[in-house]
C-alpha positions, 0 to 999 in steps of 0.5 A: 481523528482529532489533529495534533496540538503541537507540531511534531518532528520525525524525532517524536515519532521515533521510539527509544528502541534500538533499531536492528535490521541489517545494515544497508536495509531499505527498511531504514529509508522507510522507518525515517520516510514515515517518521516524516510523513505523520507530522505532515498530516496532523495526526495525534501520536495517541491516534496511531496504531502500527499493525504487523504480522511476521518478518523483518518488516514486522519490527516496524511497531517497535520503532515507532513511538505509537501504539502498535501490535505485532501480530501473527503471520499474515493476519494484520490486516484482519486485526487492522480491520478490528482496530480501525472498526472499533475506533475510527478515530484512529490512523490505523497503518499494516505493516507487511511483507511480500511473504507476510501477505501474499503467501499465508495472509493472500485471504485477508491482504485482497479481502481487506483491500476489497472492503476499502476500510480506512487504513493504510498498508506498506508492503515490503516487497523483496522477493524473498522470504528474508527473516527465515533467512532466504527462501523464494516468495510469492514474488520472487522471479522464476529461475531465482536461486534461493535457498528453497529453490537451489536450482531456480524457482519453477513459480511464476511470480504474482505482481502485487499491483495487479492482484491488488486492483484484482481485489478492487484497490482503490489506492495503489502506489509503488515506490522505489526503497532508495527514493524516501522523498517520494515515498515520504509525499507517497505516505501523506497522500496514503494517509489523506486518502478515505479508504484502503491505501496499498503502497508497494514499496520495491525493497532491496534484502542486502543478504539474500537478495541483493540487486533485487530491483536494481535494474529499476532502482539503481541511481545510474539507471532510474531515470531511464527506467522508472516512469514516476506518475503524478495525477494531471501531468504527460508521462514523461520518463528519461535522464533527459526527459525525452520519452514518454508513453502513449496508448498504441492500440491496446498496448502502452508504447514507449516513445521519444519526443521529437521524433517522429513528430512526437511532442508531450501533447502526444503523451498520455496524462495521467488521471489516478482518479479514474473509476475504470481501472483498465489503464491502471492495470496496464501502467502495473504492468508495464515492466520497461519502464517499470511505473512508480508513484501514484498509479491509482487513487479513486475516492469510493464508499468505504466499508464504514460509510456503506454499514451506516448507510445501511444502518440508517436506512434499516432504522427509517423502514422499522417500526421499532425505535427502542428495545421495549418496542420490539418487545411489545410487538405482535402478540403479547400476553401476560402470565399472572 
């Protein structure tokens, strides 16, 4: 894609509409964090298309003051998938939701993920189903009371994460709402990265499900609950930087530095780049502490550049150069 002649605020990013989500809404911190992140990576607004399905995320295209769609549920990213295929000059971004892609869009959310086209997807997670006001989601805990679950939800919830490096993400970041500095480095490495870019963003529904991730998301709590990774460096978590993981037979364990002997070079480091997703998986899962930031980030082929290196291999084997060749092949004849 062309870079931007001039240097951009998040003002030019941000469209004249009025923004209605409900007042407290993560959704805000995430509208401002990619209002902030576009102007970092040097992309023309007219090469920007934000693409939706349905849910309160899905007001994201009328917030931005680039092209945008707002399609129908569940299936943005088939439409992405056509946006960015037929012009890949464009920074193609899908909006969705919890709800939006793992419950009627889960074919096309792990199928678009599979392929590794180049755009990019923010996922906003909230366990709950919040535009139809209130129901229990793919991600919604068991025994969470909603309004489709009065008694408690009896389904066990899919993690986004590990559906997604199911489906053979090779880009996956997990951020908290209430972080908009790391979720704003999050979007530039997201917009950077040759391929399919998930990033699940953990996002409070003032409404229907406030407190949703407050037990990893909560300023008096995060530093003791969140391990945010960063490629190359030891993790490391803790208000006082004093625990950290480390790989204890087939099992990621938490422990203290200066105990036991421990000290950082003890610690695991983290490599995103890595191939083998087997310890990626496991960082997704680890629950206490919950692992935000860049979990995996493993440059692949993507689906373009797989098509026209087929492409291009098919033409040096034919025999055929032009249309009049194929026409002119095998036995002719001529009726007079």
């Amino acid at each position: 894609m062309e870079t931007q002649e001039k240097k951009y605020t998040f003002k030019d990013f941000a469209s004249d509409q009025e923004v209605r989500w409900c007042p407290g809404c993560d959704d805000y911190v995430i509208l401002r964090s990619i209002q902030k992140a576009l102007p970092e990576v040097g992309v023309k607004k007219e090469d920007v298309v934000f693409i939706s399905g349905i849910g309160c995320s899905s007001r994201f295209p009328y917030y931005m003051d680039t092209f945008g769609i707002h399609g129908i549920h569940g299936r943005a990213p088939a439409i992405a998938s056509g946006v960015k295929l037929a012009n890949p000059a464009l920074s193609v971004w899908v909006i969705t939701g919890d709800g939006d892609s793992m419950a009627i869009g889960g074919n096309h959310f792990i199928h678009v993920l599979r392929r590794n086209i180049d755009l990019n997807m923010i996922l906003f997670n909230n366990r709950i189903y919040g535009l139809t006001k209130g129901q229990f989601s793919p991600t919604s805990s068991v025994g969470q009371k909603t309004k489709s679950s009065p008694y408690g939800n009896t389904q066990p919830p899919f993690s986004a994460g590990e559906l997604a490096l199911g489906a053979k993400a090779r880009f996956f970041a997990r951020v908290a709402g209430n972080s908009p500095k790391e979720m704003t480095d999050i979007f530039i490495a997201a917009e950077n990265f040759n391929g399919t870019s998930l990033i699940e963003v953990l996002q409070n529904c003032v409404i229907f499900n406030n407190g949703s991730f407050d037990e990893f998301t909560d300023k008096t709590v995060r530093e003791d609950k969140q391990l945010h990774l960063v490629h190359g460096e030891p993790m490391i978590f803790g208000k006082n930087r004093d625990k950290g993981i480390v790989l204890e037979g087939l099992k990621l364990k938490v422990v203290e530095l200066g105990k036991n002997g421990i000290t950082e070079a003890d610690l695991l480091v983290h490599n995103s780049e890595e191939e083998d997703p087997t310890l990626h998986q496991m960082l997704v899962r680890l629950d206490d502490p919950i692992v935000t930031g860049i979990i995996r980030s493993f440059q692949d082929l993507t689906l373009e550049e797989r098509a026209d290196a087929l492409m291009e291999q098919v033409k040096a084997d034919s025999d055929f150069s032009k249309t009049d060749d194929l026409f002119y092949s095998g036995e002719t004849y001529e009726v007079r």
